[in-house]
N, C-alpha and C positions, 0 to 999 in steps of 0.2 A: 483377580477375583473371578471374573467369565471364565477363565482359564481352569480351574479349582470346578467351576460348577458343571463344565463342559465334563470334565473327568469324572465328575460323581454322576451325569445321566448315562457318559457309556458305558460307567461302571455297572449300573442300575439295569442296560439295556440288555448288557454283556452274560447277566447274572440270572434274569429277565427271560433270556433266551435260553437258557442251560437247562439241562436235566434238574440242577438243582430246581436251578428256578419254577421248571414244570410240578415238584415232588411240592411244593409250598403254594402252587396257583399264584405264582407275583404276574403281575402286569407285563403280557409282551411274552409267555408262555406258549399259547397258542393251544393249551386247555380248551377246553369247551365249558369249564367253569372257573376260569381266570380270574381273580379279584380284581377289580378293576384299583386305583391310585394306591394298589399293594409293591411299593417299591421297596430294593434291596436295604438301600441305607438308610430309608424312614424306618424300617421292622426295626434294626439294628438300634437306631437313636430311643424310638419307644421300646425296645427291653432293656436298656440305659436306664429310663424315665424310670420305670416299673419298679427295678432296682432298687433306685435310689429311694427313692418314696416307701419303700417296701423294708429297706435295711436296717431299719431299728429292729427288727424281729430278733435280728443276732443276740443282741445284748438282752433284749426284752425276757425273749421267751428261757433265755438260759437264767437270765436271774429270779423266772417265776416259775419255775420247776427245781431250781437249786432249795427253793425254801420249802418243796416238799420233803427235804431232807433225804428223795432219791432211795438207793441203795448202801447209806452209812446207816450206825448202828447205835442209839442212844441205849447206855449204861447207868444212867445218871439215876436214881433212884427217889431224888427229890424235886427236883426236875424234868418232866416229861420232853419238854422243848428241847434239853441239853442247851441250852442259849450261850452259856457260859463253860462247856466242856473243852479243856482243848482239845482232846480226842477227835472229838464229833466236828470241831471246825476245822479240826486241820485237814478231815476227809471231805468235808463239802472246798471249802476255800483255800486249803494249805498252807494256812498262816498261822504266827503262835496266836493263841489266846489271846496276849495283852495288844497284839496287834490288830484284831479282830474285833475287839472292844472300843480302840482306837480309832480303828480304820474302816467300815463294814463296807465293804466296795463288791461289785459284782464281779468285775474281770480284773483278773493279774496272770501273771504269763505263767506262779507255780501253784496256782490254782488245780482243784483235781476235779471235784464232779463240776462245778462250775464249767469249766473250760472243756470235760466234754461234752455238756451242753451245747456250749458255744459251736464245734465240732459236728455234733450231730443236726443242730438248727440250720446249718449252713450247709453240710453234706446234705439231707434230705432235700430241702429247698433245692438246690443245684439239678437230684436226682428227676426230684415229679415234676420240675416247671419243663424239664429238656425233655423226660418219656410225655408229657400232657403235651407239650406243642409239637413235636413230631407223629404223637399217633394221632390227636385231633385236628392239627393246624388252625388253632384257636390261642389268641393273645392271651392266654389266664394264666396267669404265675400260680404258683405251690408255695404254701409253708404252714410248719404249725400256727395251728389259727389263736387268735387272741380271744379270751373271754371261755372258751372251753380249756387251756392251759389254767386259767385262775380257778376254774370251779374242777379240772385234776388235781392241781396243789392243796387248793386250800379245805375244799370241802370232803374232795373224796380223799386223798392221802393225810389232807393234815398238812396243818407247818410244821416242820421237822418230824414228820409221821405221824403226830398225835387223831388223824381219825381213824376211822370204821376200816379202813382198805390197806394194805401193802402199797408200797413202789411198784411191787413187782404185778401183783394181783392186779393193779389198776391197768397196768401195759397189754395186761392178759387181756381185760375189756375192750381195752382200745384194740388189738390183734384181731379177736371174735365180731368184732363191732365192722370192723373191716370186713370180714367174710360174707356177712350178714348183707352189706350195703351190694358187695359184687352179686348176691344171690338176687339182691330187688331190683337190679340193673338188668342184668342177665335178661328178665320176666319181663322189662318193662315195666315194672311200676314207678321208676322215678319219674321215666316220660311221661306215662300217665299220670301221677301227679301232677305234673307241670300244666297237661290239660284241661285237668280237672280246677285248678283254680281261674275265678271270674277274670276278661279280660281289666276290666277297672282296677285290680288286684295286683294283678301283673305289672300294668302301667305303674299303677304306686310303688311296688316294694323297690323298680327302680329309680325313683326320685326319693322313696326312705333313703336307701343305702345310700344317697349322695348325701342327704341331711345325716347321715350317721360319721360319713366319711368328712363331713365339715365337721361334728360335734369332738372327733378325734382332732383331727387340727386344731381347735381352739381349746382343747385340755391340756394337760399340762406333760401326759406322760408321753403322748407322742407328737407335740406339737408344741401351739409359741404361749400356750398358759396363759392366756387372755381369759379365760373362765378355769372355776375349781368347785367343787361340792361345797354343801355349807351347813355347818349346826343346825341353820334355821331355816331355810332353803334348799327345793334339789339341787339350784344351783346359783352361782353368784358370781359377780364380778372377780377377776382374779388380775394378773401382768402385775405382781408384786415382785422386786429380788428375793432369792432365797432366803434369806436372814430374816424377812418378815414372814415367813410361811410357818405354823407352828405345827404341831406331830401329828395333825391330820389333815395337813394340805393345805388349809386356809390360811388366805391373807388376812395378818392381823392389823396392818396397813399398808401404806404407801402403793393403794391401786393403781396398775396402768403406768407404773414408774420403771419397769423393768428394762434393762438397755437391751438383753436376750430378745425381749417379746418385740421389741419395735424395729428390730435389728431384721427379724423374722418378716415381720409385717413389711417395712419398705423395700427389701432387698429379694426377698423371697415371695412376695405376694404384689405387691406394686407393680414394680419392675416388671416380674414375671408378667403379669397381668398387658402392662405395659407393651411387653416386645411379642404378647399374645395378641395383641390389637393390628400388630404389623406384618401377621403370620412369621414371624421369626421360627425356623426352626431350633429344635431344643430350646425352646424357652425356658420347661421344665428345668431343665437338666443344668441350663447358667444362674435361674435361681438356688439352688439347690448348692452345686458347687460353691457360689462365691460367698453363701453366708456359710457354709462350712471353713471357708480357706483365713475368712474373716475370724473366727470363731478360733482358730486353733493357737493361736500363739498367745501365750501367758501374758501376766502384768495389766489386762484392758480389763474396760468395764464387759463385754460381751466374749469372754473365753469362755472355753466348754472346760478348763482345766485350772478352775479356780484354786487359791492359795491353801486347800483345808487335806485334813487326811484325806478323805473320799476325791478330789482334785488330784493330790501329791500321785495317789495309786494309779487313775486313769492314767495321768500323764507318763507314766511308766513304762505302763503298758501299750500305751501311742507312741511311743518311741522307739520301744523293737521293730515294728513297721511290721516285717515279715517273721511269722513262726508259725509252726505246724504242732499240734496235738493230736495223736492221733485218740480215739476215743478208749479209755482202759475199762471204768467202771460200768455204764451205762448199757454197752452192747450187749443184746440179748442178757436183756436180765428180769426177761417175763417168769413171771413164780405161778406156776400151775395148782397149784393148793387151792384151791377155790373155796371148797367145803371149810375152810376156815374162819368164812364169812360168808356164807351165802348168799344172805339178803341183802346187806349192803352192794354185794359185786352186782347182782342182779339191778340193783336199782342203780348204780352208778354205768352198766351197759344199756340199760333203758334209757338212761338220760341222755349218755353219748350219742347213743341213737337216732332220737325224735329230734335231737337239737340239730347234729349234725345232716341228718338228711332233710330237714326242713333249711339249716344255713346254706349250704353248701351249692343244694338247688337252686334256690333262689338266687346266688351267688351267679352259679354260671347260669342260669338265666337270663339276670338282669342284664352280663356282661357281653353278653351274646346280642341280646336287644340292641347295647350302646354300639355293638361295632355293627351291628346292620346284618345279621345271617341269621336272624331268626324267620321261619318262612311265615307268611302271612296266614296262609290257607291251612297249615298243620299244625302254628303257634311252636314247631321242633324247629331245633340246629341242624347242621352238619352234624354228623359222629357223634351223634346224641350219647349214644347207647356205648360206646366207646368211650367216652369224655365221661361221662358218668362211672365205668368198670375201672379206667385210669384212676379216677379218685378214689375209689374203693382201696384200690389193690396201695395205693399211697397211703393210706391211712394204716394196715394191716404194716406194711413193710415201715414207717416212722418209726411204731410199736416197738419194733426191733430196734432200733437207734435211741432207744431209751425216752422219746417224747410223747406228748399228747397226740392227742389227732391231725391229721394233716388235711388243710382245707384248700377250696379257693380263695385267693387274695381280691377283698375290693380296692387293694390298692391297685390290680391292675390295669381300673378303669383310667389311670394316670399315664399308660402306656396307651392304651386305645385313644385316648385324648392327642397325643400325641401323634398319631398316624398308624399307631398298628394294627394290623388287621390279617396278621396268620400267625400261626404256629413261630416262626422264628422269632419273633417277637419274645414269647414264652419261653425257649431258648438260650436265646442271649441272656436275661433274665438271669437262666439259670447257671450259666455259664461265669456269670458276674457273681453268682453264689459258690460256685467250684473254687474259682482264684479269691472268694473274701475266705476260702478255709486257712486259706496260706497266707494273707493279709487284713484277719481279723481285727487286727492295732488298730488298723485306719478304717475299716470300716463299719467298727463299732465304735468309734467316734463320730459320725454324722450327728451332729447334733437334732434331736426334735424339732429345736424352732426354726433346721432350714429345711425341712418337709413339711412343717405344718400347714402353709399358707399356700402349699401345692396339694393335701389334701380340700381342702374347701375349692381351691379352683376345679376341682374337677369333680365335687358336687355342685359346684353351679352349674356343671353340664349335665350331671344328669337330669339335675331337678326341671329339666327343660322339658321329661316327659310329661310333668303333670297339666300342661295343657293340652294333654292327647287324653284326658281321664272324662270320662264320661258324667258332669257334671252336673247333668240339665235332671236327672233323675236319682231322689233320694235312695234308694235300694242299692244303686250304684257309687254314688258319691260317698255318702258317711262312710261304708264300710272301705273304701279308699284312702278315707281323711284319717281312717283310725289303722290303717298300715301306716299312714305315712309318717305320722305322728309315735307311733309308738315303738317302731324302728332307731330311735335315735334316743329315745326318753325310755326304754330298756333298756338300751344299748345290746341291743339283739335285733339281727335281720329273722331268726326264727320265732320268737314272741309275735315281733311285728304282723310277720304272715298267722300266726296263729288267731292275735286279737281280731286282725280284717277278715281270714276267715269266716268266724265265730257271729262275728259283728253281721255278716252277709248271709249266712245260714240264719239267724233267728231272726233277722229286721225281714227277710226274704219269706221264709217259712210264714211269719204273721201277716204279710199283704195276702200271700197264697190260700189262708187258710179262710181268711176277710172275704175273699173274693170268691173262693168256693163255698161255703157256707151262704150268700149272702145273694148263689145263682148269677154273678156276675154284675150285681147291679153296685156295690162298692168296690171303686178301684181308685188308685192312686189315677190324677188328675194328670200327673204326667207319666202314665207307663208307659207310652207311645213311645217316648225318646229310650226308653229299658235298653241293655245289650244286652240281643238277648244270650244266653248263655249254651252252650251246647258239647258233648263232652263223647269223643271218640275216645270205645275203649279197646280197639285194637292199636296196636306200636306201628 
């Protein structure tokens, strides 16, 4: 074992010392801005971590775009959905009809828009986390983002096409929405943004996004389903088996019975927790693996490949291990017709817009914060203005691969936790997305419950900044408490920042207006302890 660890520092030293090593600033470079415990085989381990945490997107984001019915062609005349056409399924999923009715599964290997989903989820991701970590050398992985994927399928395209927008039309948004972002980059206004909100704001949105990144872990669709929505509640106890869950998620009993969820919890969250106490390297990564490796074989109470049609398909397609699709339908299949909806396209690029340059900042802000390269005195990163055009020009270029927008992952604060803290990190990441195009079987098998309980551990780090949040004065707190809160109970890092905003301009404005009016003689009893706030508006 010394022998093993002797090898991995000269490897680290080796690596350390290289050109490489100087182009990424690892430790032992001899830069003059060196990151300091930026080692070779930590980067590597945390874009492992990132990954894994991160690889439900495969499966996820291809089967919430499959249901915008894409680029196929509903005929059906008494049916808008086509639910029931075989035409229309065999183009989305490639199966007959009675099999489809059967069986509704997301992935199978003769699958068509489906699987270039899967295809282009995994090609992009691979593309922007390796161009984002080499032009920025910042740990933030790429992928289409979740929550703006549901509100392209369902509201602006429609399930199975039935809104206001095209397939094609809505891709056009997302293309233009990209351009759009590179222009407010270019200027500076995204930095400025980032300026312009309060530092107590700051502090919050990143301990929100750790309570958001917990509130995904305990949901059911990317994590150990210990919580689900409820009829009568926003939310309720859930860790039911599937058999009791009825057609809108709820447990209709046997809470907290599920062998999945606790399988999740002791093995992926305990454990993990456990060999986190003893700085175990990859801890992530042996949580993660062993309830997966537990998870896979048939006949147990805790397989990801249960006995039913939807099981029968998975396991199918977990068994070719390795296959390639290249992408047929999807690619470039932006429809330029705009004028055939005008105001929907306008209002569904407006939304793109606000939501994404409000998520995405904040994103790599927060992320920026947790690995420590945010400057104190400028409140900017490294390659602000860079890391910012990189994301633009990803979104623009996803377009083209037939997906929604392409964001920053909060899942990558699971690599930073981890040890990463450059570019290669981001990298690897991506790299681990390049070979899942070729071994999609197994890595869209990771089951939820063994990343759930590694997304919550790694909001309990960040939540660590809110006692850095300026507490002692109400003008500062409340509008803190109500990012922090509302980041997870949206389920948006962009609401969040919008409500704390909001919250902070008018509780702010009304002391201001109190005090002037009033010649100074009413003021808050504690404005003394105020940050105060102040806003450089050059880049």
């Amino acid at each position: 074992m010394e022998a093993f660890r002797d090898a991995c520092e000269n490897l680290n030293d080796l690596v350390g010392k290289s050109t490489f090593g100087r182009i990424f600033r690892l430790e032992g470079c001899g830069h003059e801005k060196e990151i300091k415990k930026a080692r070779f085989l930590t980067e590597i381990r945390a874009g492992l971590t990132t990954f894994f945490t991160m690889a439900y997107i495969i499966a996820v984001n291809a089967s919430v775009l499959t249901d915008s019915g894409a680029n196929c062609v509903c005929n059906d005349t008494k049916d808008p959905t086509c639910a029931n056409d075989a035409d229309y399924n065999q183009c989305l999923l490639g199966k007959s009809t009675a099999r489809l009715v059967l069986a509704p599964v997301i992935d199978d290997l003769s699958s068509e828009i489906n699987r270039d989903l899967v295809t282009a989820t995994a090609g992009i991701a691979a593309m922007t986390s390796c161009l984002f970590g080499f032009l920025t050398n910042l740990p933030v992985a790429f992928a289409p983002g979740m929550g703006l994927n549901a509100y392209f399928a369902y509201q602006v395209v429609g399930y199975h096409g039935t809104g206001p927008v095209s397939y094609g039309m809505a891709l056009a948004a997302v293309f233009i929405e990209g351009w759009i972002f590179l222009f407010l980059s270019l200027i500076g206004m995204r930095q400025w943004l980032v300026r312009l909100i309060p530092t107590s704001i700051k502090l919050a949105s990143g301990a929100g996004i750790g309570l958001l990144l917990s509130l995904i872990g305990l949901s059911g669709s990317a994590g150990i389903g210990a919580i689900s929505a409820s009829s009568t509640d926003p939310l309720d106890l859930a860790g039911c088996p599937s058999e009791y869950l009825d057609s809108f998620g709820e447990c209709t009993s046997h809470k907290m019975r599920s062998p999945t969820m606790w399988l999740g919890i002791f093995m992926g969250g305990i454990l993990t927790a456990y060999l986190m106490s003893y700085r175990v390297k990859s801890a992530f990564i042996i949580g993660i693996l062993l309830v997966s490796i537990i998870s896979w074989p048939r006949d147990t109470a805790v397989t990801y490949f249960p006995h039913t049609p939807t099981g029968d398909s998975m396991f199918e397609f977990f068994k070719h291990v390795a296959t390639f699709r290249p992408i047929q339908h999807t690619l470039n299949a932006i429809d330029w017709q705009v004028l055939h909806a005008p105001g929907q396209f306008a209002l569904a690029l407006f939304t793109f817009l606000y939501v994404d340059i409000l998520d995405c900042t904040g994103t790599l802000y927060s992320m920026a914060r947790f690995c420590g390269v945010v400057d104190p005195e400028s409140g900017d990163f490294p390659r602000s203005t860079l890391a910012y055009c990189t994301d633009a020009i990803s979104i623009s270029v996803g377009s083209l691969f037939g997906t929604s927008s392409v964001t920053a992952f909060i899942e990558s604060g699971a690599g930073i936790a981890e040890g990463g803290k450059t570019g290669l990190t981001a990298i690897t990441t991506g790299l681990c997305f390049l070979i899942s195009v070729f071994f999609a079987p197994i890595f869209a098998s990771i089951p939820p419950y063994a990343t759930g309980c590694t997304l919550v551990l790694v909001g309990c780090m960040m939540a660590k900044q809110i006692g850095a949040i300026n507490w002692r004065y109400v003008g500062d707190a409340v509008p803190a408490f109500v990012t922090l809160i509302f980041m997870p109970f949206s389920y948006s890092i962009a609401y969040g920042l919008i409500a704390g905003l909001m919250t902070y301009i008018v509780l702010n404005t009304l002391i201001y207006i109190t005090k002037l009016v009033s010649g100074g003689r009413i003021v808050p009893e504690d404005e003394d302890y105020r940050d105060y706030w102040t806003c450089e508006l050059t880049n």
